[in-house]
N, CA, C and O atoms as CSV, one atom per row, in Angstrom:
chain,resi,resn,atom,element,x,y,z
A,1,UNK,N,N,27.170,11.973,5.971
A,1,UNK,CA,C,25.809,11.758,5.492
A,1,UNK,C,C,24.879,11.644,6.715
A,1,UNK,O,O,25.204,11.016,7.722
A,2,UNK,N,N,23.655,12.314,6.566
A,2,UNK,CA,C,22.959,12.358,7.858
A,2,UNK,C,C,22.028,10.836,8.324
A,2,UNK,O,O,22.481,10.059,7.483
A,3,UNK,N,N,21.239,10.191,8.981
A,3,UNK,CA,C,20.616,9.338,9.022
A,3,UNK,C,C,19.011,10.102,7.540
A,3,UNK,O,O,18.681,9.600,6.466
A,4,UNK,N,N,18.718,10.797,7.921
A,4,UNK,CA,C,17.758,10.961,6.848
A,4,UNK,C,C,18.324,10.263,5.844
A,4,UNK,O,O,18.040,9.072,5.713
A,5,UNK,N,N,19.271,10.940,4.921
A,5,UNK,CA,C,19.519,10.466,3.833
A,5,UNK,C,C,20.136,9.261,3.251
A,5,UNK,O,O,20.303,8.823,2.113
A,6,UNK,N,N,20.459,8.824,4.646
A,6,UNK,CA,C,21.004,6.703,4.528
A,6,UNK,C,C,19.606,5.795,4.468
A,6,UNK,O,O,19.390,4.609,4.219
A,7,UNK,N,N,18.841,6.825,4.784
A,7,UNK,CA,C,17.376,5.928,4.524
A,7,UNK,C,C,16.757,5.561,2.970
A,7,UNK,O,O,16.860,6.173,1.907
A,8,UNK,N,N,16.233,4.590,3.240
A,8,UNK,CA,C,15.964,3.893,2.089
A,8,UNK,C,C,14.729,4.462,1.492
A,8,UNK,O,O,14.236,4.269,0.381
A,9,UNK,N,N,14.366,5.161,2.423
A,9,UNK,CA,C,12.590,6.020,1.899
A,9,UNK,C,C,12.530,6.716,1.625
A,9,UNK,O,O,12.588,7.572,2.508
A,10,UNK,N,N,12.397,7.119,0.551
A,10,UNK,CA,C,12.428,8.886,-0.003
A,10,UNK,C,C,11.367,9.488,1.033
A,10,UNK,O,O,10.211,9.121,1.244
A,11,UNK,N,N,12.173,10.618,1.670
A,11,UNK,CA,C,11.216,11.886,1.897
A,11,UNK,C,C,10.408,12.209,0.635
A,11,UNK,O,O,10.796,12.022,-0.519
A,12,UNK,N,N,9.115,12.771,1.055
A,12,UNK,CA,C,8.613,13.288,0.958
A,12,UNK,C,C,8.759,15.008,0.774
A,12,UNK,O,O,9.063,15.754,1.705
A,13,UNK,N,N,8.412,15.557,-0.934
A,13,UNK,CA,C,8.322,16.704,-1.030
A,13,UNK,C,C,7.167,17.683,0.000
A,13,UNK,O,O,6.181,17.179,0.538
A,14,UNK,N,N,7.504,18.965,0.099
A,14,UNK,CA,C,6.540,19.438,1.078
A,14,UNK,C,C,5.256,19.167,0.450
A,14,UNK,O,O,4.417,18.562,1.118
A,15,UNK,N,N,4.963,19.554,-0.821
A,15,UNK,CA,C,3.898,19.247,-1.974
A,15,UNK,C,C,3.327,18.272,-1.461
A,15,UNK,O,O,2.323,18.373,-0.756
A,16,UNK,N,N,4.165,16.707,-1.889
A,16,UNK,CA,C,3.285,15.924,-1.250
A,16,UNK,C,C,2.401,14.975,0.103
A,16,UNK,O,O,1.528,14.145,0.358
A,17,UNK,N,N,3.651,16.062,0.753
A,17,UNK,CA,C,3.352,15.944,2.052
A,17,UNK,C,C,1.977,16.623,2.262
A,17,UNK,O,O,1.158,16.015,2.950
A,18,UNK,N,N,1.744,17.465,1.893
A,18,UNK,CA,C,0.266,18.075,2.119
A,18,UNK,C,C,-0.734,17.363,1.254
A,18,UNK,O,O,-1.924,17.409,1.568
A,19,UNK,N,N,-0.312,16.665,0.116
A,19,UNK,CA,C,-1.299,15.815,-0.555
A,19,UNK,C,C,-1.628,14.974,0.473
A,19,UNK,O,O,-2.793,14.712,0.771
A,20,UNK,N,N,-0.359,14.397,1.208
A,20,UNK,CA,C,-0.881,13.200,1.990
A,20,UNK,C,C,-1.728,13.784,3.218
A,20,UNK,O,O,-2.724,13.130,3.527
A,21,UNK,N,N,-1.496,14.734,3.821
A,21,UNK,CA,C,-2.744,15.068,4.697
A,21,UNK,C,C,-4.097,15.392,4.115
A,21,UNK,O,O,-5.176,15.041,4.592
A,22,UNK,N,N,-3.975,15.841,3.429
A,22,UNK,CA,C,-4.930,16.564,2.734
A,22,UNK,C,C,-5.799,15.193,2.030
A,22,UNK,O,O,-6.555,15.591,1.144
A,23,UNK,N,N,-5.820,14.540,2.120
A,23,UNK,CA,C,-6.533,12.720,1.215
A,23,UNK,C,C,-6.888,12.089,2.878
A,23,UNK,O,O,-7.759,11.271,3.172
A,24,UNK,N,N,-6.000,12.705,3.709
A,24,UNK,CA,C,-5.957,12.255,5.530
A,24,UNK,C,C,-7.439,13.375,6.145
A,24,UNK,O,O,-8.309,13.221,7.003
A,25,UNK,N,N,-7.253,13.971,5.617
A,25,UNK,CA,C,-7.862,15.335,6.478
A,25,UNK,C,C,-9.700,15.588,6.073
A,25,UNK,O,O,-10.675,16.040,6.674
A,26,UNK,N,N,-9.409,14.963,4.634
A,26,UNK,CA,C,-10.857,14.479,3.844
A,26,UNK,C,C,-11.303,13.782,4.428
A,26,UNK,O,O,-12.093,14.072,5.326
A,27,UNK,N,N,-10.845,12.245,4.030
A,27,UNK,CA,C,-11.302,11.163,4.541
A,27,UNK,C,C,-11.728,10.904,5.740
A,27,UNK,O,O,-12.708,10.190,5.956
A,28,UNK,N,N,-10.824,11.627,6.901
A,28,UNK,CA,C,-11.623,11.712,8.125
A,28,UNK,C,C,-12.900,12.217,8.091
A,28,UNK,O,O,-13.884,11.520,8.338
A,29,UNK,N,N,-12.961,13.602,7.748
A,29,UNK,CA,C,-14.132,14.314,7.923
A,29,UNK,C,C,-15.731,13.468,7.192
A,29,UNK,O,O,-16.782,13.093,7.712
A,30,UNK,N,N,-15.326,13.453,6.124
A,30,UNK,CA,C,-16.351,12.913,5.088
A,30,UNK,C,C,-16.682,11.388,6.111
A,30,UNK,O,O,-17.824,11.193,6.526
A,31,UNK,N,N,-15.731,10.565,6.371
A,31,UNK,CA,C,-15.453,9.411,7.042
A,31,UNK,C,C,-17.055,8.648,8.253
A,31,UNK,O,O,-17.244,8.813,9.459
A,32,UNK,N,N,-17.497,8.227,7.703
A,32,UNK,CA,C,-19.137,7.570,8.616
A,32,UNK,C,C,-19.148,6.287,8.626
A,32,UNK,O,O,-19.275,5.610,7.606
A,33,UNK,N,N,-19.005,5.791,9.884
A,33,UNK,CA,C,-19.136,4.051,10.010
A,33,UNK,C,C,-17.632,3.759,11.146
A,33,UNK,O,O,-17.071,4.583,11.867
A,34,UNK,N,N,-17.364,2.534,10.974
A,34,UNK,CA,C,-16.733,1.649,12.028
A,34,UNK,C,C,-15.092,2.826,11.796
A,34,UNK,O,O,-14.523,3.101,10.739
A,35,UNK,N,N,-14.761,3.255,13.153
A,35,UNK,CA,C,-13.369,3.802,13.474
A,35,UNK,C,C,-11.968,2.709,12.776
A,35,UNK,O,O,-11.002,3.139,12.146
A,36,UNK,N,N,-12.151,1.736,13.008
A,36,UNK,CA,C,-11.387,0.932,12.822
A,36,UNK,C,C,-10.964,1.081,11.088
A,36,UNK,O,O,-9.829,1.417,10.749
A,37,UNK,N,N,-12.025,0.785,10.124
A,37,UNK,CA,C,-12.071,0.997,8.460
A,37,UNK,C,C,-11.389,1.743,8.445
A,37,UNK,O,O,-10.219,1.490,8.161
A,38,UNK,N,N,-11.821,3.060,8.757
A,38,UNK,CA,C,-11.012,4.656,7.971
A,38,UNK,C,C,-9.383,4.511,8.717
A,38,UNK,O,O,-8.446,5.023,8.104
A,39,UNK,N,N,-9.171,3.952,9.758
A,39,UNK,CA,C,-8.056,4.205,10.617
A,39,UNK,C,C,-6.924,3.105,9.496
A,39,UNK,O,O,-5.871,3.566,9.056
A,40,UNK,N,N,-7.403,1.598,9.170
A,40,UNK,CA,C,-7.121,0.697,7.609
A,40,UNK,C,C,-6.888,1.610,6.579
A,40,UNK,O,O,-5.723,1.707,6.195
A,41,UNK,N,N,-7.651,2.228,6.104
A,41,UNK,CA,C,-7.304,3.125,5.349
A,41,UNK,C,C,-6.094,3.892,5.187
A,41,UNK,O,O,-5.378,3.597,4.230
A,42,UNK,N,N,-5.853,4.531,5.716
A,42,UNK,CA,C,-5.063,5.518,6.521
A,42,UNK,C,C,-3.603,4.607,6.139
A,42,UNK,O,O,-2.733,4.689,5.272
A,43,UNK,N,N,-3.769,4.078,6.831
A,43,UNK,CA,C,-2.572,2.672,7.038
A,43,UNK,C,C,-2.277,2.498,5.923
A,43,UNK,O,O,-1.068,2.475,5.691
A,44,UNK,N,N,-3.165,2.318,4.853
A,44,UNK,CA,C,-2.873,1.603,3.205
A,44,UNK,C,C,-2.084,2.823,2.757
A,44,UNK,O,O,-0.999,2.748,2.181
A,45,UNK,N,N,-2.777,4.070,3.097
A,45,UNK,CA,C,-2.457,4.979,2.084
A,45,UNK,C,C,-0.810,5.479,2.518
A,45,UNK,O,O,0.004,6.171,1.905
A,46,UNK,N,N,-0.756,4.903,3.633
A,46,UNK,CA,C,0.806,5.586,4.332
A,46,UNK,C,C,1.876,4.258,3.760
A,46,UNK,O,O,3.082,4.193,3.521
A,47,UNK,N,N,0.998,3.509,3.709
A,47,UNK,CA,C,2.447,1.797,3.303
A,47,UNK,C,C,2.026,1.966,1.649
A,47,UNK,O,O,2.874,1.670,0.807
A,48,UNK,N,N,0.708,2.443,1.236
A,48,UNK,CA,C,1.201,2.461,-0.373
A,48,UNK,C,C,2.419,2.724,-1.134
A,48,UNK,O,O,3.021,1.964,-1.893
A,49,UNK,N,N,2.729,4.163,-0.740
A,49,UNK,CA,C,3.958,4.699,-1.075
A,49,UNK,C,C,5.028,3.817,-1.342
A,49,UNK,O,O,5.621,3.555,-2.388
A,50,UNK,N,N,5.211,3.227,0.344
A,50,UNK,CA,C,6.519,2.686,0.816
A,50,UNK,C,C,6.950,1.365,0.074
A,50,UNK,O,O,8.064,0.845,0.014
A,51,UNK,N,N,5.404,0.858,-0.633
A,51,UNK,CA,C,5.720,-0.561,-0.725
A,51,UNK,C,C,5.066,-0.638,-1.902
A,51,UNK,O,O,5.424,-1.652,-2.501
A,52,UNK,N,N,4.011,0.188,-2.682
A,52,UNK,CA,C,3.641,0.153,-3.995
A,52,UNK,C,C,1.965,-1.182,-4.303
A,52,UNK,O,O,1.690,-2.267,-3.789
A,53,UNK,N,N,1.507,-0.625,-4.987
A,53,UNK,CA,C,0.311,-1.101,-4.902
A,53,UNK,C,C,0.438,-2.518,-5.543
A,53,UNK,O,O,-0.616,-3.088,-5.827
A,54,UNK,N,N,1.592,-3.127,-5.793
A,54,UNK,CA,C,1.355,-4.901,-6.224
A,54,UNK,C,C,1.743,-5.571,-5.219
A,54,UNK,O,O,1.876,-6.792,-5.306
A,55,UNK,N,N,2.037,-4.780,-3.889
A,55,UNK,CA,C,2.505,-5.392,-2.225
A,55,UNK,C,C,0.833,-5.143,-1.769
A,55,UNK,O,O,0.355,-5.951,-0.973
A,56,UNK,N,N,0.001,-4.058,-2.268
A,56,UNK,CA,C,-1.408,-3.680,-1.889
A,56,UNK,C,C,-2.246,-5.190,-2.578
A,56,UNK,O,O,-2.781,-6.074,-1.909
A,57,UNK,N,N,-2.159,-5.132,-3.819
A,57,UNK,CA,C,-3.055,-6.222,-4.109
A,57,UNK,C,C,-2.482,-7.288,-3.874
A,57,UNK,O,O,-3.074,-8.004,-4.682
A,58,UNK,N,N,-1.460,-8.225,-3.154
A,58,UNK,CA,C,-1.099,-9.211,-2.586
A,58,UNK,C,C,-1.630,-9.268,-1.201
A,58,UNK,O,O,-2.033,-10.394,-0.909
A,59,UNK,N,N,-1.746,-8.374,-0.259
A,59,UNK,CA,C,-1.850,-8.268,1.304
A,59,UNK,C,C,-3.712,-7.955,1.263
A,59,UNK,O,O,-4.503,-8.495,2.036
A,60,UNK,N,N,-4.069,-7.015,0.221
A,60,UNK,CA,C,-5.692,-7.462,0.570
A,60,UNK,C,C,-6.212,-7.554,-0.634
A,60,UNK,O,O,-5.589,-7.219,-1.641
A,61,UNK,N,N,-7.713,-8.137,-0.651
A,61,UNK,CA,C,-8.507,-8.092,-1.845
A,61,UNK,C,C,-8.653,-6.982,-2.447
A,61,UNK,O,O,-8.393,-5.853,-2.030
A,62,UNK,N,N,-9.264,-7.450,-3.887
A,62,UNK,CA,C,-9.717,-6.443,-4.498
A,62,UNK,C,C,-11.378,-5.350,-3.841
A,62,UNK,O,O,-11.627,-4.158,-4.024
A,63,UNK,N,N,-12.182,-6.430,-3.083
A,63,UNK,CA,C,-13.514,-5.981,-2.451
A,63,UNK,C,C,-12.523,-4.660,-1.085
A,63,UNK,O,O,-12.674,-3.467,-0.823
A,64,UNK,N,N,-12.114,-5.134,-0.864
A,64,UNK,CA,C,-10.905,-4.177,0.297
A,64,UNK,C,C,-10.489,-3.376,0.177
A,64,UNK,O,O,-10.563,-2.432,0.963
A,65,UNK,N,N,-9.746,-3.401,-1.066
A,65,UNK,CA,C,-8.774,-2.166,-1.560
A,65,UNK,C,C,-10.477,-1.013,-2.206
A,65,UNK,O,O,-10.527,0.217,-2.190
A,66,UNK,N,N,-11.295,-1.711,-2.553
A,66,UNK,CA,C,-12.288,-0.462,-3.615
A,66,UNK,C,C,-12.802,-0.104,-2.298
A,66,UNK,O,O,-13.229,1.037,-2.472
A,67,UNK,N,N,-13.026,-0.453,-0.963
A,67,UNK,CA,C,-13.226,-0.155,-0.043
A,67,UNK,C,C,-12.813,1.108,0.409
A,67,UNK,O,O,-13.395,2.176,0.600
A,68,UNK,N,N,-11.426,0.632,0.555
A,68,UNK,CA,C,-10.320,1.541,1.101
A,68,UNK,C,C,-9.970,2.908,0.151
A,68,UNK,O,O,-9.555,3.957,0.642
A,69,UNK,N,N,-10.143,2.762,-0.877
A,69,UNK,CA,C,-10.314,3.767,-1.815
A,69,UNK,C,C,-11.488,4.629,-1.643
A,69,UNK,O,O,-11.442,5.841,-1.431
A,70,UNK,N,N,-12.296,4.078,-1.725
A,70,UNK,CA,C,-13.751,4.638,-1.634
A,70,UNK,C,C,-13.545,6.036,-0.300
A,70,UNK,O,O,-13.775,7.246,-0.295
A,71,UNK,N,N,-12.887,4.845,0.904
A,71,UNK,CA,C,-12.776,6.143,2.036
A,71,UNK,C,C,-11.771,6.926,1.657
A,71,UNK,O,O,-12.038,8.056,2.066
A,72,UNK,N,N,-10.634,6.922,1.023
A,72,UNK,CA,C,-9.569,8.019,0.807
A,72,UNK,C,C,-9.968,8.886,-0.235
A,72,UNK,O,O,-9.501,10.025,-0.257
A,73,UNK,N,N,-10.909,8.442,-1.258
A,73,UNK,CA,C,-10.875,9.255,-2.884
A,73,UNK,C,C,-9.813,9.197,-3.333
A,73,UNK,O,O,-9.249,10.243,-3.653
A,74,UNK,N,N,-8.950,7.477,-3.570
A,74,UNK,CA,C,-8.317,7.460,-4.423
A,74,UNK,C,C,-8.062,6.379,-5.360
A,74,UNK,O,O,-8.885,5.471,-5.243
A,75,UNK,N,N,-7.178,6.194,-6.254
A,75,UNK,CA,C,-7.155,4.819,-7.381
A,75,UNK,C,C,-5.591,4.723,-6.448
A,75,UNK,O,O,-4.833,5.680,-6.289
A,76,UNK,N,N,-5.373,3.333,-5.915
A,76,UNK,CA,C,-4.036,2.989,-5.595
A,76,UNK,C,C,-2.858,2.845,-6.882
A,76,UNK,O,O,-1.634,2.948,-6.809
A,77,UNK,N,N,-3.585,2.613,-7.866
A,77,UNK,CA,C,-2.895,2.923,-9.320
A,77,UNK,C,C,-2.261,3.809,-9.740
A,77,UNK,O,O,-1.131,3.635,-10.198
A,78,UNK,N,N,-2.937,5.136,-9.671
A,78,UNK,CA,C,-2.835,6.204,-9.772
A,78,UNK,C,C,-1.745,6.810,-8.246
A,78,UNK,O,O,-0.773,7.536,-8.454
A,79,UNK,N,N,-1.967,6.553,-7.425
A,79,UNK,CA,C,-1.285,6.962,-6.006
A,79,UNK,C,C,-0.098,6.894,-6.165
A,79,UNK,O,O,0.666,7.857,-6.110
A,80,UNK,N,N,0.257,5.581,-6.416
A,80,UNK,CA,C,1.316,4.723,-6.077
A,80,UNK,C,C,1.972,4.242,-7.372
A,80,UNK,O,O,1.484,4.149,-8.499
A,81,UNK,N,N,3.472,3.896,-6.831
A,81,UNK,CA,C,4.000,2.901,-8.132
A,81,UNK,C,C,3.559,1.631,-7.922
A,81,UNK,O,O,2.822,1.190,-7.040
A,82,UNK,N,N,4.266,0.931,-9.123
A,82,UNK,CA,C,4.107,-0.616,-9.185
A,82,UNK,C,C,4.399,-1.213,-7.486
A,82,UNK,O,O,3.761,-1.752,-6.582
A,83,UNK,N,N,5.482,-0.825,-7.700
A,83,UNK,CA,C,7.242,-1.443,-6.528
A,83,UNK,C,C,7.509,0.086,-5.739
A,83,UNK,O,O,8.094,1.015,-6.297
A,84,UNK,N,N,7.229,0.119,-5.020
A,84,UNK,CA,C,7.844,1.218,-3.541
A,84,UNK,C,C,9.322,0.619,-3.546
A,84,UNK,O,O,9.674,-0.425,-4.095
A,85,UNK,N,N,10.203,1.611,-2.731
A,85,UNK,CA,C,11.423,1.444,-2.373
A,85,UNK,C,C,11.544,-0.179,-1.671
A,85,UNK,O,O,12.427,-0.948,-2.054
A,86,UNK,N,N,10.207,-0.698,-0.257
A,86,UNK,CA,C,10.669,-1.760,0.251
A,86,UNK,C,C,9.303,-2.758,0.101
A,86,UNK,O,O,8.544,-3.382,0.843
A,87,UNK,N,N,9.516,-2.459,-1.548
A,87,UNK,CA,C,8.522,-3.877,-2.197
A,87,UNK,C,C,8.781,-5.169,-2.137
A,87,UNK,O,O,7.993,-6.108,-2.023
A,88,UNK,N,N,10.567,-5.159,-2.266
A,88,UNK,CA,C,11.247,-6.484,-1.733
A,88,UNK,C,C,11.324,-7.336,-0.115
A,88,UNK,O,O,11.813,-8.381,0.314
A,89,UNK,N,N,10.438,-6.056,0.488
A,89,UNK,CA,C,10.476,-7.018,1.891
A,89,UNK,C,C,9.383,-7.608,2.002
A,89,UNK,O,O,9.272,-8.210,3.070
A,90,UNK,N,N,8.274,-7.696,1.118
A,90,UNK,CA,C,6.910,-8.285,1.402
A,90,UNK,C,C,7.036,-9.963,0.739
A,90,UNK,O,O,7.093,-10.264,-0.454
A,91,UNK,N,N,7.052,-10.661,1.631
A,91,UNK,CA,C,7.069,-12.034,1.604
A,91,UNK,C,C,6.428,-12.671,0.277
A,91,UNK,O,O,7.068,-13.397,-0.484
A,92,UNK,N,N,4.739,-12.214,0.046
A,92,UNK,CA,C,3.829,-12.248,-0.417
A,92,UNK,C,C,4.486,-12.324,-2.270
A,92,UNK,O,O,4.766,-13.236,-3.049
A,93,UNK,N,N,4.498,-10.694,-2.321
A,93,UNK,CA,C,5.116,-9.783,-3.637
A,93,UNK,C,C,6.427,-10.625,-3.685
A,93,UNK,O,O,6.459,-11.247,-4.747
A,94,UNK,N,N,7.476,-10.854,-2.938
A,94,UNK,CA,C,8.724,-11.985,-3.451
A,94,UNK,C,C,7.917,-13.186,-4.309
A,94,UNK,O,O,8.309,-13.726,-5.344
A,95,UNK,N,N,7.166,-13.340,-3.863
A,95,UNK,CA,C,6.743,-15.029,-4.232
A,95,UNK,C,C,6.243,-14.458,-5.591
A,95,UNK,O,O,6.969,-14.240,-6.561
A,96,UNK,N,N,4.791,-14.228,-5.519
A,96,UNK,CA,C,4.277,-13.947,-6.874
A,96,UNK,C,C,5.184,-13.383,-7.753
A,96,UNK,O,O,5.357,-13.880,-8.866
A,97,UNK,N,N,5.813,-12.350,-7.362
A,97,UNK,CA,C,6.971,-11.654,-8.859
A,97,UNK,C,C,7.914,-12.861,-9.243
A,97,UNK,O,O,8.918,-12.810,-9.954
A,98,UNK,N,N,7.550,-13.589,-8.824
A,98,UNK,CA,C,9.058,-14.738,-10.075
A,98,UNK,C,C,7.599,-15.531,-10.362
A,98,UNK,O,O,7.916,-16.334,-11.240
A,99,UNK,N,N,6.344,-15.704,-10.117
A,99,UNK,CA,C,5.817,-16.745,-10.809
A,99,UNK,C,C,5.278,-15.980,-12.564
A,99,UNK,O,O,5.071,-14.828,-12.945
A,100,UNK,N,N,5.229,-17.239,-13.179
A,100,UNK,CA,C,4.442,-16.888,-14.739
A,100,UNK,C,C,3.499,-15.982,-14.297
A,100,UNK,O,O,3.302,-15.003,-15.017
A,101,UNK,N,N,2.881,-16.091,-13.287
A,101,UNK,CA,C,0.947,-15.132,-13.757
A,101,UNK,C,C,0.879,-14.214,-12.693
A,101,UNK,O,O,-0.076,-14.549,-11.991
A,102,UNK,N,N,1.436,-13.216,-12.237
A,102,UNK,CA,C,1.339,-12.390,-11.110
A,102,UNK,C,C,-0.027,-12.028,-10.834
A,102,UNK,O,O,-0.062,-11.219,-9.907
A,103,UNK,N,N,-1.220,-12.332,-11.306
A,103,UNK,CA,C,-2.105,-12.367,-11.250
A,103,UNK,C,C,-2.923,-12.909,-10.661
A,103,UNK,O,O,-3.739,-12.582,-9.799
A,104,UNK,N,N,-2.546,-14.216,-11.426
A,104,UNK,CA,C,-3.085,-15.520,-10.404
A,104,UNK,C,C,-3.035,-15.753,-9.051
A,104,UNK,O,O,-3.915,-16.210,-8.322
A,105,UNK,N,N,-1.795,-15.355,-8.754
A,105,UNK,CA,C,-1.063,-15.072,-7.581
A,105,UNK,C,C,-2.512,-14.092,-6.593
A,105,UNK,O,O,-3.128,-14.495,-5.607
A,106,UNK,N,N,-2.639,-13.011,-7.194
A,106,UNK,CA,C,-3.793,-11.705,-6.532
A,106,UNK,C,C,-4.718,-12.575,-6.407
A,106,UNK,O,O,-5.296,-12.660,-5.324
A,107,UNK,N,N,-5.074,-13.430,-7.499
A,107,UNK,CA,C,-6.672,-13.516,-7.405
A,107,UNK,C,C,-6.796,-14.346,-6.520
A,107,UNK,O,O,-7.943,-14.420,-6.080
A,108,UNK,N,N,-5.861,-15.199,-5.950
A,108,UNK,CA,C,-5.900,-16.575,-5.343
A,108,UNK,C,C,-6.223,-18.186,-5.920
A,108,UNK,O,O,-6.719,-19.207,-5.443
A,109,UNK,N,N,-5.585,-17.730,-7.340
A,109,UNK,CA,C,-5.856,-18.940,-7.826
A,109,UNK,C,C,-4.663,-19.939,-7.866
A,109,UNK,O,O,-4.736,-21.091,-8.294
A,110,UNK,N,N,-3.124,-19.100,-7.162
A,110,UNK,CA,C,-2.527,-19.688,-6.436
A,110,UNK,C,C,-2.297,-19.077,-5.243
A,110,UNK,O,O,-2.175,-17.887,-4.953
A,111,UNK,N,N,-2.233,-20.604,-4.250
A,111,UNK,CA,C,-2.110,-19.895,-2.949
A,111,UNK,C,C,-0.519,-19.921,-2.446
A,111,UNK,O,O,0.318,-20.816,-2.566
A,112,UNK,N,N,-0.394,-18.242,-1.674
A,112,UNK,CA,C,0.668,-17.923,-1.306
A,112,UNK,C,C,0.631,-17.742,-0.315
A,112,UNK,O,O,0.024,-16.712,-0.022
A,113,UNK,N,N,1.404,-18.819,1.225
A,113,UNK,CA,C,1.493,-18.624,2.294
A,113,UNK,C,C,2.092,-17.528,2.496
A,113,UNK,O,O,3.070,-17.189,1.830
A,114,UNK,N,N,1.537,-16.752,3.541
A,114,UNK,CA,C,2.857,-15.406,4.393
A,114,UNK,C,C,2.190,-14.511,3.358
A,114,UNK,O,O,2.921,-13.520,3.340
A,115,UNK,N,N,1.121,-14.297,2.414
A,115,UNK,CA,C,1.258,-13.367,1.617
A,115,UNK,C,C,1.253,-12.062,2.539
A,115,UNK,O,O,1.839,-11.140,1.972
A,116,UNK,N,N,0.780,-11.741,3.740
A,116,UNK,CA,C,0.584,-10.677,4.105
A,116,UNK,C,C,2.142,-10.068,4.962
A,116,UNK,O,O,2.238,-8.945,5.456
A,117,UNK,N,N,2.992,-10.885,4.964
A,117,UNK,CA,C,4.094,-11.184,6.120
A,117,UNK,C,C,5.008,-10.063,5.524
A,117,UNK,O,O,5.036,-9.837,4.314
A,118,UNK,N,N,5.739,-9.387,6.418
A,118,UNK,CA,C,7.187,-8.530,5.462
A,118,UNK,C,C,8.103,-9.167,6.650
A,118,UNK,O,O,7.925,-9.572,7.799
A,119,UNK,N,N,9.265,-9.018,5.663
A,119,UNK,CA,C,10.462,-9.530,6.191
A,119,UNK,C,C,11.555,-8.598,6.487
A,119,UNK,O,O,11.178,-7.439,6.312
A,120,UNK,N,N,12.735,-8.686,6.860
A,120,UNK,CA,C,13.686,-7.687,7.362
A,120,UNK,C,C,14.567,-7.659,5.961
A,120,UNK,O,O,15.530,-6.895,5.898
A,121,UNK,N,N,14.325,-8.256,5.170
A,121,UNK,CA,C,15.131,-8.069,4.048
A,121,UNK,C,C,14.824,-7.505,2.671
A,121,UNK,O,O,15.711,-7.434,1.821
């Protein structure tokens, strides 16, 4: 078995490999204001995948994420699954998924230390 395929991350079809530049290749261009934002962006849209948008709404706000959307042209809903392959390493997403209100958890109406933290496990 090669190292590719002992990996825990699905490759990427060529298909959506060009989706993902192509949401990359926009956003730059269209892209006006602070280097740093669109470069966040970028970042979300590459760990969405990996880690699924209920590791997204644990690690930033909701004012953040419509942000971050806004620069990609996309719904992280729509992008992404619930749970990515390494949804279980986000400190944050461990905690809230066993409480009653996974919600509460997002909104901050409970607080979750480390929410932003991933772990090796």
């Amino acid at each position: 078995m090669s190292e590719l395929e002992k990996q825990s991350i699905p490759l990427l079809s060529p298909e959506e490999a060009l989706q993902y530049i192509s949401i990359i290749d926009r956003a730059t261009e269209n892209f006006r204001g602070q280097a740093d934002e669109l470069e966040i962006a970028i970042g979300m849209l590459m760990i969405g995948r990996i880690y699924g948008w209920k590791v997204l709404v644990i690690i930033h706000n909701k004012r953040t994420i419509k942000k971050y959307e806004k620069i990609l042209g996309i719904n992280i809903r729509e992008m992404f699954p619930p749970e990515g392959p390494l949804a279980h390493k986000s400190v944050g997403y461990k905690i809230a998924s066993k409480l009653s209100n996974f919600w509460k958890a997002v909104s901050g109406d409970i607080k979750i230390d480390k929410r932003r933290e991933i772990d090796s496990d």
